[in-house]
C-alpha positions as a LaTeX table, in Angstrom:
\begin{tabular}{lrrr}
\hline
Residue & $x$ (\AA) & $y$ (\AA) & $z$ (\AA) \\
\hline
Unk1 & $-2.02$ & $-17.56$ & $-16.59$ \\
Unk2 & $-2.43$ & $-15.97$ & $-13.12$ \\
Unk3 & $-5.12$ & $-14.14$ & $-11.25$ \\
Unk4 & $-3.98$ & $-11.33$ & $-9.63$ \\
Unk5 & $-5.82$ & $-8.14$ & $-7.57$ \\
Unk6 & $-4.61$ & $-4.59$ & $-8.06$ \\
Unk7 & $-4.55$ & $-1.80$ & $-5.58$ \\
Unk8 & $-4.05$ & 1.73 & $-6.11$ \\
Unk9 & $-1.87$ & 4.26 & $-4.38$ \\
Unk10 & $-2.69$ & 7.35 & $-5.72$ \\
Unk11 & $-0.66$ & 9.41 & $-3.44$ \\
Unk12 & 1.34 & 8.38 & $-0.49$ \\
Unk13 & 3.02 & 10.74 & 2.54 \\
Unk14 & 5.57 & 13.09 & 0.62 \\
Unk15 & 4.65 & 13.76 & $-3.16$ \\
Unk16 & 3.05 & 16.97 & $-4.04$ \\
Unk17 & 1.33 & 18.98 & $-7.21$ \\
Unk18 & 4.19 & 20.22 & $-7.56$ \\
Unk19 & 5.64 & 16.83 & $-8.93$ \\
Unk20 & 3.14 & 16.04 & $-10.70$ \\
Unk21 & $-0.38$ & 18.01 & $-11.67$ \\
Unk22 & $-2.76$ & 14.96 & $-11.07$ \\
Unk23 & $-1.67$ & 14.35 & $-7.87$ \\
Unk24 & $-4.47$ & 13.94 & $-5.90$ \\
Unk25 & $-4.09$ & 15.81 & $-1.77$ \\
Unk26 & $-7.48$ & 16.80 & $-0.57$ \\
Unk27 & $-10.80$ & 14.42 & 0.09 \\
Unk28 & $-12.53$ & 15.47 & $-2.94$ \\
Unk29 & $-9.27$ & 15.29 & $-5.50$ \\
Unk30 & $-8.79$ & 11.45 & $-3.50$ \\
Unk31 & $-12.69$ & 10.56 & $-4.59$ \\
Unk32 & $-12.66$ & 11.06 & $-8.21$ \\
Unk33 & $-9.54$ & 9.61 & $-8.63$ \\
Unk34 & $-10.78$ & 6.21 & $-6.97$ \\
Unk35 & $-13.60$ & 6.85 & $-9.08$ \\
Unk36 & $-11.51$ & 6.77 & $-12.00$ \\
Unk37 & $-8.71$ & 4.13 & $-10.51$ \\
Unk38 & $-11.85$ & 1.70 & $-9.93$ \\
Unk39 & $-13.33$ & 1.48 & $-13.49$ \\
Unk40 & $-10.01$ & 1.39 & $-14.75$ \\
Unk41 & $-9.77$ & $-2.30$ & $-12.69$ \\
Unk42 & $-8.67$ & $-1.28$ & $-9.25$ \\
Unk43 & $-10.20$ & $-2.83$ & $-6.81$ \\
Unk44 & $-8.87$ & $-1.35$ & $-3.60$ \\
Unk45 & $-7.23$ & 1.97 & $-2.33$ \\
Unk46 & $-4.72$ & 2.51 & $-0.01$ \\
Unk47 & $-5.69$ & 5.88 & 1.30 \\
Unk48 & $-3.58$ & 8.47 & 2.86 \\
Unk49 & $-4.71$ & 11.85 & 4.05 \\
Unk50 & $-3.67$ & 15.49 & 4.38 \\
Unk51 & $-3.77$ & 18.31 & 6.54 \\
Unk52 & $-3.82$ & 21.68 & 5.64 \\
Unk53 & $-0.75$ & 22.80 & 4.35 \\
Unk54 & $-0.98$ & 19.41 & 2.32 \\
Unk55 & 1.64 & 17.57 & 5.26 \\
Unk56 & 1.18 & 13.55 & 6.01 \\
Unk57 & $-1.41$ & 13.17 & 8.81 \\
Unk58 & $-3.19$ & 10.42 & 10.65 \\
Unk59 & $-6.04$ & 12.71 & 11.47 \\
Unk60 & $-9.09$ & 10.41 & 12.35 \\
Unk61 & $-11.36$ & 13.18 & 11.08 \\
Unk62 & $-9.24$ & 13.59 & 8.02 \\
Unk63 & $-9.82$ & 9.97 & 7.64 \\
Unk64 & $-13.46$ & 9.75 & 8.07 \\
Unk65 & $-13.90$ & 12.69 & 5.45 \\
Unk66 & $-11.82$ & 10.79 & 2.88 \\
Unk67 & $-13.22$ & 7.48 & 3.39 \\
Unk68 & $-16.58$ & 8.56 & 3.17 \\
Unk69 & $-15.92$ & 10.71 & 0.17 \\
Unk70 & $-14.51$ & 7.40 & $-1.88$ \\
Unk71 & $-17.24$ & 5.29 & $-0.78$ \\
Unk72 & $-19.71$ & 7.79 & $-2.38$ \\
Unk73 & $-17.82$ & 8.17 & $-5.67$ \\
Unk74 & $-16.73$ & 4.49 & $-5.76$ \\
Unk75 & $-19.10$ & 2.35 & $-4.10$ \\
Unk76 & $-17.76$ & $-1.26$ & $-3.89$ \\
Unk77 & $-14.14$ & $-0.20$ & $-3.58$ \\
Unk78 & $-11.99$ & $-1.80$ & $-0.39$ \\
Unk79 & $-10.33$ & 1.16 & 1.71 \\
Unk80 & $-6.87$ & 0.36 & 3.13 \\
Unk81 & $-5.74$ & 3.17 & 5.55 \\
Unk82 & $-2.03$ & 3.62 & 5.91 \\
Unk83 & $-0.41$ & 3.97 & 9.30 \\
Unk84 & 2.79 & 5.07 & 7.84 \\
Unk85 & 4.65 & 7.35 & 10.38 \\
Unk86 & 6.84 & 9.34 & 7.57 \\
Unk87 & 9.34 & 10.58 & 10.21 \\
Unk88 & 5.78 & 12.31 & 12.48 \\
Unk89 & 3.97 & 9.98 & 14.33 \\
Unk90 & 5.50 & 7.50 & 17.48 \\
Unk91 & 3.85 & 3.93 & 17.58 \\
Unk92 & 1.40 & 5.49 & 20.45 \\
Unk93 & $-0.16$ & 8.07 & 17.45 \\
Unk94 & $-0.30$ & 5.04 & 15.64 \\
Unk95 & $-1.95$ & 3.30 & 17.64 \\
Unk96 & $-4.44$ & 5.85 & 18.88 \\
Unk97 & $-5.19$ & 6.59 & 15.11 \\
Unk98 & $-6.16$ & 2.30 & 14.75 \\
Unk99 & $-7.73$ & 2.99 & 18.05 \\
Unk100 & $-9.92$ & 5.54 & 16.69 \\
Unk101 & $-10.64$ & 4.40 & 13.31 \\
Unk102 & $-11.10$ & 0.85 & 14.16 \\
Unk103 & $-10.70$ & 0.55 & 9.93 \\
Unk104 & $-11.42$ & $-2.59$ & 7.44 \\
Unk105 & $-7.87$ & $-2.46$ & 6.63 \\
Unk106 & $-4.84$ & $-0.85$ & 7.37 \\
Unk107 & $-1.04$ & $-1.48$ & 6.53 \\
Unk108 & 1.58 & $-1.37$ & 9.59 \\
Unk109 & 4.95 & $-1.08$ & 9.06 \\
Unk110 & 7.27 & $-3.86$ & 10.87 \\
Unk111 & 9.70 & $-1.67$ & 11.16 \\
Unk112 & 8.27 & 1.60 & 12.65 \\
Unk113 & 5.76 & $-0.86$ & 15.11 \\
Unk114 & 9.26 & $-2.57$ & 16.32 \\
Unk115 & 9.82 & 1.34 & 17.89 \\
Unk116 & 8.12 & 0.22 & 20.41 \\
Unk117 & 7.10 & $-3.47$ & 21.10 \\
Unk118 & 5.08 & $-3.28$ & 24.05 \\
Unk119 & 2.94 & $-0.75$ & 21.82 \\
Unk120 & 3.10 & $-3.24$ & 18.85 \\
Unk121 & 1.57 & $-6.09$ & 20.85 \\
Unk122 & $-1.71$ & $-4.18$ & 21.73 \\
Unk123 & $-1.86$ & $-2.50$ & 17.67 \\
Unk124 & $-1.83$ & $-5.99$ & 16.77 \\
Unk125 & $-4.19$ & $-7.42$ & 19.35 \\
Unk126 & $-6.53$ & $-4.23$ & 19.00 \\
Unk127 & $-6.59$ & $-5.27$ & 14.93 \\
Unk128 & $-7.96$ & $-8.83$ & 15.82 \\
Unk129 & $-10.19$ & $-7.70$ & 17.98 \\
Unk130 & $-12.08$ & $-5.49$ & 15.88 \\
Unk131 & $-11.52$ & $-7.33$ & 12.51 \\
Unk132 & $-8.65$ & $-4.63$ & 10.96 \\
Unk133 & $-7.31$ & $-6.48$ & 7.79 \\
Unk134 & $-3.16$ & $-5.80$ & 8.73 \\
Unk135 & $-0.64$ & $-6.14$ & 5.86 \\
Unk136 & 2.54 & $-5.70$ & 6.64 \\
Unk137 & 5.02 & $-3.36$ & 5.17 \\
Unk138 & 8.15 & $-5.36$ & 4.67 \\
Unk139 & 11.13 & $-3.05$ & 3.70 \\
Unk140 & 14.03 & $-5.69$ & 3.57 \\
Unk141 & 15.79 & $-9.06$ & 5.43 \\
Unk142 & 15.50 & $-6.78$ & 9.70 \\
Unk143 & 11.73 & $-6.69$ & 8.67 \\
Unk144 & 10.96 & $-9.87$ & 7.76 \\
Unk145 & 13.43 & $-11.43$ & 10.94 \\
Unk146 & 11.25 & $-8.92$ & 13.08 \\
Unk147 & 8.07 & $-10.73$ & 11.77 \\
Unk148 & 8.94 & $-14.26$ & 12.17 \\
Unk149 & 10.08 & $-13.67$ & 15.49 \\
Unk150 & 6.95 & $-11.49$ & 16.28 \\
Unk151 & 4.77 & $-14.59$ & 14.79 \\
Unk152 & 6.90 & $-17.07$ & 17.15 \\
Unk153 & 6.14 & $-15.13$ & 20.17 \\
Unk154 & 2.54 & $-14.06$ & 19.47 \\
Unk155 & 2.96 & $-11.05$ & 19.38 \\
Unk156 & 1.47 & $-10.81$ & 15.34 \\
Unk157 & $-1.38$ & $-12.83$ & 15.44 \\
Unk158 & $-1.14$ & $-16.27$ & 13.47 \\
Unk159 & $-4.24$ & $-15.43$ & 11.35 \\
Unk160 & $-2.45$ & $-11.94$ & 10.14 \\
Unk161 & $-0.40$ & $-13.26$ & 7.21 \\
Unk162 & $-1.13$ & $-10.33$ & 4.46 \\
Unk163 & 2.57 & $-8.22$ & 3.97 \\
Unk164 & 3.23 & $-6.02$ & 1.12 \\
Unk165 & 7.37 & $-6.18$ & $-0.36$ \\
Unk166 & 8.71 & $-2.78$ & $-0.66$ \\
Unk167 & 10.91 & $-3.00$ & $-3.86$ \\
Unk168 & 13.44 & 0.28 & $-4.55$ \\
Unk169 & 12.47 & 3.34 & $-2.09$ \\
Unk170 & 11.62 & 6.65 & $-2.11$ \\
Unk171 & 14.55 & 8.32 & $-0.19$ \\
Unk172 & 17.19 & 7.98 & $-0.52$ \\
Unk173 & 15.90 & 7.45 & $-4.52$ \\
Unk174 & 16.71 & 3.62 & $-5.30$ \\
Unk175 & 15.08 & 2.60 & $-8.87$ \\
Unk176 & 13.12 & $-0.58$ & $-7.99$ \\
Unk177 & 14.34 & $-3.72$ & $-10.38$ \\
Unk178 & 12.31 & $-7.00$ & $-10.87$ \\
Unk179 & 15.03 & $-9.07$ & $-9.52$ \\
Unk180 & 14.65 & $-7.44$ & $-6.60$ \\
Unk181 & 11.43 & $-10.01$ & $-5.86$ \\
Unk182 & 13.98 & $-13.36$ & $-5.42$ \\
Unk183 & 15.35 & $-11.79$ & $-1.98$ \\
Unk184 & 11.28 & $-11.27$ & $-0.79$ \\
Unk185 & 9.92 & $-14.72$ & $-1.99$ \\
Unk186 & 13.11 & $-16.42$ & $-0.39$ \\
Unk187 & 12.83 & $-14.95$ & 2.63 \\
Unk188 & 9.22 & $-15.16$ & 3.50 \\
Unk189 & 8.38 & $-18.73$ & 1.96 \\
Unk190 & 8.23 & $-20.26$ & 4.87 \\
Unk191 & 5.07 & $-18.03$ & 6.27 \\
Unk192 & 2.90 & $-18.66$ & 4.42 \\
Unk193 & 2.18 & $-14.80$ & 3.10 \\
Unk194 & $-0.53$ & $-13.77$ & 0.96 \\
Unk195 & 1.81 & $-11.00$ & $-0.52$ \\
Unk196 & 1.40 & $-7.85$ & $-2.63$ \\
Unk197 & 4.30 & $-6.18$ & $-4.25$ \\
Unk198 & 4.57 & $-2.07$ & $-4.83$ \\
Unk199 & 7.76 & $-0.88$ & $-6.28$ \\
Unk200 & 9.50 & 2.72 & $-6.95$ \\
Unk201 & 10.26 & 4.21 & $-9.86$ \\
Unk202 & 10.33 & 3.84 & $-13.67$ \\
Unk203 & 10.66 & 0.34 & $-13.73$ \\
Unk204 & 7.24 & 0.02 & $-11.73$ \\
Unk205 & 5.47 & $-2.23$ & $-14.28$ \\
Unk206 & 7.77 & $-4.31$ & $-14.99$ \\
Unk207 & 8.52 & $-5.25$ & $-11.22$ \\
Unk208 & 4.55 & $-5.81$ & $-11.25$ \\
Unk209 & 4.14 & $-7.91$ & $-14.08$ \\
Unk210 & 7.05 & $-9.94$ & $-12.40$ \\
Unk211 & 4.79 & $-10.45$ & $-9.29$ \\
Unk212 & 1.70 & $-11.33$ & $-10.30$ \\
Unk213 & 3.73 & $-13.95$ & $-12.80$ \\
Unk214 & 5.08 & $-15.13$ & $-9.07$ \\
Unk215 & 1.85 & $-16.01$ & $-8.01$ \\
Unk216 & 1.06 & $-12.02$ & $-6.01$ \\
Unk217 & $-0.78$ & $-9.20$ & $-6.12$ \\
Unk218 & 0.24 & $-5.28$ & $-6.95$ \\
Unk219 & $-0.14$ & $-2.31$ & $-5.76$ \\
Unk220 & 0.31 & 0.94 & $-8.21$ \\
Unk221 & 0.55 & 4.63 & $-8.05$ \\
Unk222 & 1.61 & 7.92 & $-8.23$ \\
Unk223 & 2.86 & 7.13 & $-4.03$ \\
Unk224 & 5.53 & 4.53 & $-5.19$ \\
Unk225 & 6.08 & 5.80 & $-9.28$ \\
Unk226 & 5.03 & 8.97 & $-11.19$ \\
Unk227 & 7.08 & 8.01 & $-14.72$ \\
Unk228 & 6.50 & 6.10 & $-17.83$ \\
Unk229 & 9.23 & 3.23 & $-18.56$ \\
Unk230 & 10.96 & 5.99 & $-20.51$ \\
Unk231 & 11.11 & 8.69 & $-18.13$ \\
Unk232 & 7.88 & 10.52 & $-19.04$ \\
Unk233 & 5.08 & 11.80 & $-16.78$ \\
Unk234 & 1.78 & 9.20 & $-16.84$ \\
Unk235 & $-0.90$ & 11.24 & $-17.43$ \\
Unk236 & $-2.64$ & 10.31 & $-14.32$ \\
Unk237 & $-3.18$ & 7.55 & $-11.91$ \\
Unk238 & $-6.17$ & 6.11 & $-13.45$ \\
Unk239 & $-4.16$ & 5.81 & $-16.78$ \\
Unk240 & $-1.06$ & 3.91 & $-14.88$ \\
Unk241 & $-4.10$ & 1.45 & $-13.91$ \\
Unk242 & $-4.82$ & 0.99 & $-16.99$ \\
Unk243 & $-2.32$ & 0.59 & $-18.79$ \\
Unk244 & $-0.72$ & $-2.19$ & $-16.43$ \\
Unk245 & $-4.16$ & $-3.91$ & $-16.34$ \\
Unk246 & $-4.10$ & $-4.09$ & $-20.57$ \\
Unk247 & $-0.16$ & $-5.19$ & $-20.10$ \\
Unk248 & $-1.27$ & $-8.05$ & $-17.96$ \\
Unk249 & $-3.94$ & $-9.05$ & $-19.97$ \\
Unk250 & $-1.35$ & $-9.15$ & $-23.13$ \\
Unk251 & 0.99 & $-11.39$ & $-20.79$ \\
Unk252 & $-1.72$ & $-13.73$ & $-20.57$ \\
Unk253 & $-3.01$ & $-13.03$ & $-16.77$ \\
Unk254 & $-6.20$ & $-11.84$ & $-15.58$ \\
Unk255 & $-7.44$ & $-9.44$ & $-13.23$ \\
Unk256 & $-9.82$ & $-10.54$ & $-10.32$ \\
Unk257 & $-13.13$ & $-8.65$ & $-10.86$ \\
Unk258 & $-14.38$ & $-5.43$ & $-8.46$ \\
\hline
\end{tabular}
């Protein structure tokens, strides 16, 4: 038996209603489904945000609306702000939106921060200083070099060991497997990672259930997977929860309570 945590990503950067009805875009939509996402066993929410024509932002305003909109309709649920650039924002509108925010948690992406070290260093040093939790978004092997060196040089602070493995992505469309994990777990066993996996596609639970029977966490959603196993539509993100929670509990682990 494992423990395990579960955080929900109810929409991510590019997805739309018009890919799937329950798709949640604007503060209000984002609240009830935590709501929902929360007493279906999700502890945590990694929150993105909107602007008006329904386009990825970083807005801090955007971000204080949302945030305060969950905490109302799910008090006790952890908000994890994403600093994801999706092809917009430079590491300096990353960093002024940390800057601004001065969140509980946030993920960074190795990758986009390595745009610009010099702007990396003071993300990183900004999150220590005003208690951001970081995880890492670790696409693949350049990522993960790219963090051990950054850790060697001090440029990551040693205490920031959280990272997230990306399994499959989003575009170009590459259906995430469960052997995919090995490569992740290899690489990284060395640092010492508290590690969550999210993974694209149909084969979402099952790349789950594979990580938290590793010893990790998950992350689920309607940003990494809209589909059943078979190819169906999941009725909403709340019921993905749900439904991977009851699958977990059948495999013999158990959920970390709220």
């Amino acid at each position: 038996m494992a423990e395990f945590t579960l955080m929900v990503a109810p929409n991510g950067a590019r997805r739309t209603g018009a890919e799937h009805p329950q798709l949640p875009v604007t503060p209000v939509q984002t609240a009830r489904t935590a709501a929902a996402c929360f007493a279906a066993g999700a502890g945590a929410l990694h929150l993105h945000v909107r602007d008006d024509e329904g386009r990825h932002s970083l807005d801090p305003g955007r971000y204080r609306e949302a945030i305060d909109a969950v905490q109302e309709s799910a008090p006790g649920m952890a908000v994890q702000i994403t600093t994801e650039s999706a092809g917009i924002y430079d590491p300096a509108a990353q960093l002024g939106c940390l800057e601004a925010l001065r969140p509980h948690a946030a993920s960074i992406s190795v990758r986009e921060m390595a745009r610009d070290p010099q702007l990396a260093a003071c993300a990183y040093a900004l999150c220590l200083e005003t208690g951001t939790r970081v995880q890492h978004i670790l696409y693949g092997p350049g990522c993960i070099a790219r963090l051990k060196a950054w850790y060697m040089d001090g440029t990551v602070p040693d205490s920031m060991r959280d990272a997230i493995f990306v399994l499959g992505t989003y575009t170009p469309p590459v259906l995430a497997r469960p052997e995919g994990l090995a490569a992740f777990r290899d690489a990284t066993a060395e640092l010492r990672l508290n590690w969550t996996v999210c993974a694209f596609g149909r084969n979402e639970h099952a790349c789950l259930l594979a990580a938290v029977a590793a010893g990790g966490d998950v992350r689920i959603g309607f940003e990494n997977n809209i589909e059943t196993p078979e190819g169906g539509l999941l009725a909403d993100n709340a019921a993905s929860v749900a439904a991977f929670v009851q699958a977990a509990r059948d495999a013999g682990h158990r959920l970390k309570e709220n």
